[in-house]
N, C-alpha and C positions, 0 to 999 in steps of 0.2 A: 442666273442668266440663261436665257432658253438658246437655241439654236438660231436661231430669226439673228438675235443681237449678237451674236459670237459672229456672224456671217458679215453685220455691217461694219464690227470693228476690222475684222479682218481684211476685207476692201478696202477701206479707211484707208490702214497701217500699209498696204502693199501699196498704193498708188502712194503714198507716201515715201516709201523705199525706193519706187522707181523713178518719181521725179527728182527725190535727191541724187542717186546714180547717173542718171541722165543730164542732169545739167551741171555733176562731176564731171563726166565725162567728155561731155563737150566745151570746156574748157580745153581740153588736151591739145584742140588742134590751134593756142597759143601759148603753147609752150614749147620754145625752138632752143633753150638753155639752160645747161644748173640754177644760173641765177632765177629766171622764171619758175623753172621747178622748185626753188629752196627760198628764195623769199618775196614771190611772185613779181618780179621784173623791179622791184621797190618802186612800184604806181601805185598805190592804194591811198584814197581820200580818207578824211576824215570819218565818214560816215561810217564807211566799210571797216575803216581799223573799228572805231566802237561798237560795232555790233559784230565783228569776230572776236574781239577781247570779250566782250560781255558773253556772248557764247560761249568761249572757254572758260570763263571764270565759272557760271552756273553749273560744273558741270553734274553727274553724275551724284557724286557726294550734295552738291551743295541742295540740288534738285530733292534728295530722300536725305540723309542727312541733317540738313539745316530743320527742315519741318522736325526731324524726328529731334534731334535737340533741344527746339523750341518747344516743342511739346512737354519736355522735361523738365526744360531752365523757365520757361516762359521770357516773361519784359527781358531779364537777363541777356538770353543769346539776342533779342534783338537789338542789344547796346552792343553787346561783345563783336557780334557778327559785322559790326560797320567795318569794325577795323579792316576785316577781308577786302574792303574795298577802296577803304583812304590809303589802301599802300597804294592803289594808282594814280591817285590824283599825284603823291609825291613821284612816282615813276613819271607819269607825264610830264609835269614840268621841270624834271634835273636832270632824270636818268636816259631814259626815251632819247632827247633831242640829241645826245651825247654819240649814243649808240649809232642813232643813223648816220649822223655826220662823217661818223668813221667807216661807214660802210659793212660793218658786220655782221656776223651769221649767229655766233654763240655768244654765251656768256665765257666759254673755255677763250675765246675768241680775245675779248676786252683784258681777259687776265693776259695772254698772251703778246698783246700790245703795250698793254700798260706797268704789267713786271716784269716777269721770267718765264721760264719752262718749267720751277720748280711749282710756282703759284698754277700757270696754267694746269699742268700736268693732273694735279691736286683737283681745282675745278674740275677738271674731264671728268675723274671718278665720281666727284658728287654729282654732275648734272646725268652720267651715264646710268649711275643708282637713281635719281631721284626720276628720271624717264622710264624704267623700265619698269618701278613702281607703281608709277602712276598710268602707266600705260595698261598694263595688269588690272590694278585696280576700278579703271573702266570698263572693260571686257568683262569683270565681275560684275559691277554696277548693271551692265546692260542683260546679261544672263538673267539676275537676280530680278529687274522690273519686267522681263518678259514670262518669267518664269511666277511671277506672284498676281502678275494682270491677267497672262492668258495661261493658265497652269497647265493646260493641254499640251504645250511647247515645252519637251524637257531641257533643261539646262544646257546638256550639251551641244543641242542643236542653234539654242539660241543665240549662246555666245559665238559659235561658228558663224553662224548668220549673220551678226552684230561686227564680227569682227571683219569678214568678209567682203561686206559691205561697203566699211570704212575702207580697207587696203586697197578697195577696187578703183572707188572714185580719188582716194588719195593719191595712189599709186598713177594712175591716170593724168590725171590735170593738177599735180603740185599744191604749193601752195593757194597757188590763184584757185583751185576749184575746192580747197577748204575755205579759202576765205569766204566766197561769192556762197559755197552752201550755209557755209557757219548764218551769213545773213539771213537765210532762208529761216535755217534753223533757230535764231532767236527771236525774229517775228513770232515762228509757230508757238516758242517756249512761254512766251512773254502774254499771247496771248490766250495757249492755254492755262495760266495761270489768274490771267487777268477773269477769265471767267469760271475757274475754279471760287476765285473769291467774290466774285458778283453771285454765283448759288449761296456760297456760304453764309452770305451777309445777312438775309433776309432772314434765317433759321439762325440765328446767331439774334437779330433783334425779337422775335418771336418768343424765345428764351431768356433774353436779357434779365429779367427778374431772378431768373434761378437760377443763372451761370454761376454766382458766388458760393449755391448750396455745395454747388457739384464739382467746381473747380477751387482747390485750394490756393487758399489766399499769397501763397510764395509764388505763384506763378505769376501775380501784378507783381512782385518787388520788384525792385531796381536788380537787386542784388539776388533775386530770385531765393532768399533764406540762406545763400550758403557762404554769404559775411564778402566783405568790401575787399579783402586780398584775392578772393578767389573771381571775383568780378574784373578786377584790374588786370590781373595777372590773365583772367581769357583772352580778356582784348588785346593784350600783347600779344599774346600766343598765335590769335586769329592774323594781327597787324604783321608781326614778321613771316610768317609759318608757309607762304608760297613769294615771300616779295622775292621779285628777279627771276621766278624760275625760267626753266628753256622754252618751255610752249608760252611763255608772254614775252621774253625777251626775245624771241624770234618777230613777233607783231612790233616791238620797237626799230625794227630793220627795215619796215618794206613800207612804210608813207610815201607818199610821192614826195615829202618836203618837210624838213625841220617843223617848220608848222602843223602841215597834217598829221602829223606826228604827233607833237606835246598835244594839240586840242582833241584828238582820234583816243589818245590813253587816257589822257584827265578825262575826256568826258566821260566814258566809262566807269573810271571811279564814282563820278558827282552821280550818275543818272541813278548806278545800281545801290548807291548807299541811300540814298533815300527814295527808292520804291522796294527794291526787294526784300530787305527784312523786315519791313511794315506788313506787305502782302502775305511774306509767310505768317509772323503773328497771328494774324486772324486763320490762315487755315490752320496754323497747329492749336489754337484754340476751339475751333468748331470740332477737332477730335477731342482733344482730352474734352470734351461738354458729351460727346454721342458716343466716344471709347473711351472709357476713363483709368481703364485698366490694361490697356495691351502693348504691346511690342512698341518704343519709337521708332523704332525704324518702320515699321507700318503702317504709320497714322496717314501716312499721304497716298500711299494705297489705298486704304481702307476710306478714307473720304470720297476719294474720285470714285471707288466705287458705288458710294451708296447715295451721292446725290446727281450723279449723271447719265444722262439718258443718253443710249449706246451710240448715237452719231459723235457727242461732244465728246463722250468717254472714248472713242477711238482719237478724237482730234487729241484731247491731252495726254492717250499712251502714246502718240506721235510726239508728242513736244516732250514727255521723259526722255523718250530714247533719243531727241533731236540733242536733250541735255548732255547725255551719254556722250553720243557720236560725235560734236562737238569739242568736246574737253579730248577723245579719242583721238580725231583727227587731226587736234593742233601736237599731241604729244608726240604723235606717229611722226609727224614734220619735223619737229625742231629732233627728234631722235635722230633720225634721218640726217638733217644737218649735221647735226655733231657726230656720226660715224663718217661724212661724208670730208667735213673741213678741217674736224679736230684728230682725227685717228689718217682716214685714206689718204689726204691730201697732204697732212704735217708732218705726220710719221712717217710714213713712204713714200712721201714724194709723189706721188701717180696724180699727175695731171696730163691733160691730153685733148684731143679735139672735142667743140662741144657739145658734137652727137654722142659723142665718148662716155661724158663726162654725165649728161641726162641719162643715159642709159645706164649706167653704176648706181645714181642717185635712186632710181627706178628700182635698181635691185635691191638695194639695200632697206629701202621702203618695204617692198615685201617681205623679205626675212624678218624685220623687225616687228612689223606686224602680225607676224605668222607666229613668232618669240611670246608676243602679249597671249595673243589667244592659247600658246601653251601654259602660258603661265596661269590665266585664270583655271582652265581645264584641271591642273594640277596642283593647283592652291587658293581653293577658291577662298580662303579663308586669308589671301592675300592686302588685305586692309592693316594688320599689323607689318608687313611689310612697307605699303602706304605709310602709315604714322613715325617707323622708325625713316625713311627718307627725308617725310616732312623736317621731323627735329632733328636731321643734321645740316641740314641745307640752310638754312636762316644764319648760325653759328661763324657756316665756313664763307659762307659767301657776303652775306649782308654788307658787312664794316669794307670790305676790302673793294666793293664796287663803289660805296659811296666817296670813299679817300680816292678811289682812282680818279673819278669824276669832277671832285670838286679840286683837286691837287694835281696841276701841269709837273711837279716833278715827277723827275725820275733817274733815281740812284740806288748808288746799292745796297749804301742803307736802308732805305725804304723797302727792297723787291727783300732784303733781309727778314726785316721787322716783318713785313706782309706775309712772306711764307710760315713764318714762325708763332704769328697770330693764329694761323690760319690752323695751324697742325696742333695750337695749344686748345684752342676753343672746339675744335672736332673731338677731341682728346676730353676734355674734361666734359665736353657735353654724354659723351660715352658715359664716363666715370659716374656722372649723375642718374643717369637713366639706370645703370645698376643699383642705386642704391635705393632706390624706388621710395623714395622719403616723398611724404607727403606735402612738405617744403615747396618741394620742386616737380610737383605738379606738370608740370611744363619745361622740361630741362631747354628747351631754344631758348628761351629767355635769359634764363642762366649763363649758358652761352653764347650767345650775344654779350651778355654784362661780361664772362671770360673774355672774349677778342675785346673789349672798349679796355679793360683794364691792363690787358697785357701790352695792346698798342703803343699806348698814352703812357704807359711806363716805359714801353722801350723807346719813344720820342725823347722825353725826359734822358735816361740814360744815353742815349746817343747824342743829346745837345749839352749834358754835361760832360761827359766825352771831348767831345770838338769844344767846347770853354776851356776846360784843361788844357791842352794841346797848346790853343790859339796862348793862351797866357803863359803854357811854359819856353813858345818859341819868341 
């Protein structure tokens, strides 16, 4: 790449940064309260929720990630990888409507309402781990794509840059100015993909005769060669492994209406389950056909670079890093929230005027963001802390928001059995992940099958309990 095209992407990518910043920013002059800053006035249509949820969901990972996956698994991850998205169609129409109806901020929040301080408390630590994870884990992702597009931009500048950015216009205009970007931002994603895969296509049918020389035959399986438990068991893994988390249960809060709501989450499920993992397919196949040997995690690199002419190639290093910023800016939010409603507000009581009260929400936005970009800087190797968040978060959370939702009691046996699920299936998802048995591949599923088992037995015992009783009185 000569000088000429390094100059147009780099034009590209900066009016790119500024028009994101810029109409972050000018959002701010409607934001007059926490509520507006934390779950943007809870006005948000249909449209807007779907296209900030699909923005956060592609983030970063799924963006390099999925391709490089797919590159590996082939047909495989693109059956496994639905799951990622049918957990929304089920959030849209159970979980979602629930959430807004009650008016809430967190997932710490629902536990809070619906059992105890023991169950909440609990939540806080998973959702405060499982945030500061994935918040991390972005600020790597975005380091990592700036750093292998444009190598001239060293790591630490770029995550500065990446993270900067995001804290600026987040910290600025709330939620409402992630969500109205996140829109921006999956236009740009969706369609620099869409024409990632319109180049690919044409050099893909030109080849067709001798993609099977080149490409091994487990990459069409179903099951991609590595046998029907290992198949099932991804798609579980992919189906539970972010359901509920904080930066999409925060998007369950802020529809303008029950309705906006269920149809704003499901659609997002429906839309991204049957285009996105279709679209990657074919670009992870047009590398392994022109790379057949290198790095997954580079195949999507490695393609945009070699079939795009430096205008397009800037437009889709823009829609990377929009992937990035996106999954960034909804984590930075709901972080945000939950230092703001589950720790400042619960614990200490500090509530106050609501110049007050934006103005805290404000601060805490920045430090928490200021926290990720330490955390990449100092571990950039931060994705096993990613995956150990992933599989405890499904475990502890999963069973206990569904029972809450679909079951108006509330006693104490229940807020009992609830806590005691909750600390068995974190507990024994631990126990598994040590023993690193190839069994358990995926210890969240494990645990998950922990909390159904212990639940459903402690129902049992507590209704033969209360039969006892009832019969001896």
């Amino acid at each position: 790449m000569d000088f000429s095209q390094d100059y147009i992407q780099y034009i590209i990518i900066g009016v790119y940064f500024v028009f994101i910043v810029s109409k972050g920013i000018g959002h701010s002059k409607e934001i007059n309260s926490q509520d507006d800053f934390l779950v943007a006035g809870r006005n948000i249509g249909w449209f807007f929720l779907l296209s900030t949820m699909s923005a956060t969901v592609i983030g970063g990972g799924a963006a390099m990630g999925a391709v490089g996956k797919t590159y590996d698994w082939g047909l495989l991850m693109l059956f496994a990888s639905t799951g990622w998205y049918l957990q929304f169609v089920f959030s849209g129409l159970f979980i979602a409507p629930r959430f807004r109806k009650l008016n809430l901020y967190t997932v710490a929040g629902f536990f809070g309402h619906r059992y105890d301080n023991r169950s909440r408390f609990l939540s806080l630590m998973l959702s405060l781990l499982f945030s500061v994870g994935v918040l991390g884990a972005q600020m790597v992702a975005f380091g990592k794509i700036i750093t292998s597009m444009i190598p001239q931009i060293p790591y630490l500048w770029a995550v500065i840059l990446g993270g900067s950015i995001v804290i600026l216009y987040s910290t600025a205009g709330g939620l409402m100015a992630v969500i109205h970007t996140d829109v921006y931002q999956f236009i740009i994603l969706f369609i620099g993909f869409l024409i990632t895969l319109a180049l690919c296509i044409p050099d893909l049918w030109a080849v067709r005769g001798d993609i099977h020389n080149v490409v091994p035959p487990e990459f069409f399986k179903f099951d991609g060669g590595k046998g029907i438990y290992f198949t099932i068991s991804t798609f579980f893994a992919f189906l539970v492994g972010e359901t509920f988390a904080p930066g999409y249960v925060t998007r369950f809060c802020v529809g303008k209406s029950i309705k906006e709501t269920k149809w704003g989450v499901t659609g997002a499920g429906l839309f991204l389950t049957f285009t996105f993992p279709v679209i990657l397919f074919f670009i992870a196949l047009y590398a392994r056909y022109y790379f057949p040997n290198i790095d997954p995690e580079h195949a999507l690199t490695m393609t945009i670079t070699k079939i795009h002419h430096p205008f397009v190639g800037g437009i889709v290093i823009a829609a990377l890093m929009s992937a990035v910023m996106s999954s960034a800016d909804s984590i930075l939010n709901s972080s945000t929230a939950i230092i703001v409603k589950d720790i400042f507000e619960f614990h200490f009581k500090k509530k106050d005027t609501d110049k007050h009260n934006l103005r805290n929400a404000r601060i805490f936005s920045v430090v928490v963001g200021a926290l990720g970009i330490i955390l990449a800087l100092v571990l950039p190797n931060i994705i096993d802390l990613l995956l150990l968040t992933y599989t405890l978060w499904a475990p502890g959370i999963l069973l206990p928001v569904v029972i809450g939702v679909l079951s108006e009691k509330k006693t104490g046996y229940q807020n009992n059995l609830i806590f005691i699920t909750m600390l068995a299936s974190v507990s024994g998802t631990i126990v598994l992940m040590l023993l690193n048995n190839e069994l358990f591949r995926y210890p969240a599923i494990f645990g998950v099958l922990i909390s159904l088992i212990v639940y459903f037995s402690g129902r049992l015992y507590f209704r033969s309990r209360q039969y006892i009783t009832q019969r001896s009185v």
